[in-house]
C-alpha positions in Angstrom: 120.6 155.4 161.5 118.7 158.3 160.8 117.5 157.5 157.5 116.9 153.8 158.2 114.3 155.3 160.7 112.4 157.3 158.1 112.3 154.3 155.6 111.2 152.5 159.3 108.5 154.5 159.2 107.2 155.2 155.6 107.2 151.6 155.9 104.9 151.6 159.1 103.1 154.4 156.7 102.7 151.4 153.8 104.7 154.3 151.4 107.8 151.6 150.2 108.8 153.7 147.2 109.5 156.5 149.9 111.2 154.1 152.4 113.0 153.0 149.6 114.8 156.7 148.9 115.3 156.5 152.8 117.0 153.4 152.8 119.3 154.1 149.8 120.5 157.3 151.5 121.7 155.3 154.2 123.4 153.2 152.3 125.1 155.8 150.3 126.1 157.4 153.6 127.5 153.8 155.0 127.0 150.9 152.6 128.4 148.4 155.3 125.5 148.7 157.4 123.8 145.6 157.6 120.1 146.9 158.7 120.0 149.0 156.3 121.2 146.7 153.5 118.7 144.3 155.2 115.7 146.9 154.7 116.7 148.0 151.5 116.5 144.2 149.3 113.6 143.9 151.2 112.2 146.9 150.2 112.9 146.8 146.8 111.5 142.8 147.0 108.4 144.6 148.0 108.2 147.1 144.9 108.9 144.2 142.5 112.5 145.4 142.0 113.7 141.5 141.9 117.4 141.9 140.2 117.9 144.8 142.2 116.8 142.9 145.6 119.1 139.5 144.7 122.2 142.1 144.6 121.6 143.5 147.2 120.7 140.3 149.1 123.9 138.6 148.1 125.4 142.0 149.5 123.7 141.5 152.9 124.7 137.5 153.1 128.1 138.3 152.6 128.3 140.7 155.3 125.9 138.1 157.4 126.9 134.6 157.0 124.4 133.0 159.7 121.7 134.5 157.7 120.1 131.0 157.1 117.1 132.4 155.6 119.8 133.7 152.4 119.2 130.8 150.5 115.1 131.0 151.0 115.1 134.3 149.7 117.6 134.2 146.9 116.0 130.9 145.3 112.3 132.7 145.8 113.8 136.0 143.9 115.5 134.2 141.2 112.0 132.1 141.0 110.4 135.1 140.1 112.9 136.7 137.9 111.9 132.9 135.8 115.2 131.3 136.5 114.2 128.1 138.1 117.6 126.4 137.6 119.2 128.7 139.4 116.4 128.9 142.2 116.9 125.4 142.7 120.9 125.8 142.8 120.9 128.5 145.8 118.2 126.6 147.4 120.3 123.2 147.6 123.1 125.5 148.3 121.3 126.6 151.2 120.4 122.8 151.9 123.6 121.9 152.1 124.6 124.7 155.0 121.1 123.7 156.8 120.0 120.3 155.9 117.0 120.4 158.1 115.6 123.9 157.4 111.8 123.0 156.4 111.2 126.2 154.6 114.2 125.4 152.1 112.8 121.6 151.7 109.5 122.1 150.7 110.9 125.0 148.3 113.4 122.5 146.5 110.3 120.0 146.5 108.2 123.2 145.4 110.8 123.6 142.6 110.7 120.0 141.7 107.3 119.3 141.4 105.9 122.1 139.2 106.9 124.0 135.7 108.1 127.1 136.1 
């Protein structure tokens, strides 16, 4: 918990590349916790780190299946790692768990409607 309160607050600080070491010593120190698994994707979302954030997103759904929002962020990351396809495939994916979830119907429509 420790270090998931110094990336907590480099974050608060707007220093991410620092929260990010904080958040990864965490991990390496307990790679089941889920808030820190949670801060870290996000993190490395933040800083661009796309692949990196997926993994470690799929990591975090796994260990969180009521995480409805999964499906949101996986189809934005693969969207901007450029593979629409498989944006639109976690996003129905996601649909198909939580048929009504707006967020994940106007992405799919989102998805649908423009090139990419």
């Amino acid at each position: 918990q420790f270090w998931i309160m110094v990336g907590d607050g480099e974050m608060a600080r707007r220093r991410p590349e620092r929260a990010l070491a904080a958040y990864r010593r965490a991990q390496a120190l307990n790679s089941n916790d889920r808030i820190g698994k949670n801060r870290l994707w996000r993190t490395l979302a933040q800083l661009g780190q796309f692949g990196r954030a997926y993994h470690q997103l799929n990591a975090y759904s796994r260990m969180t299946p009521s995480f409805a929002q999964a499906a949101l962020f996986q189809g934005q990351l693969l969207l901007q790692m450029g593979q629409r396809n498989q944006a639109l495939e976690a996003v129905e994916r996601g649909l198909r768990q939580w048929p009504k979830n707006t967020q994940l119907q106007q992405l799919k429509r989102r998805l649908l409607s423009t090139r990419y």
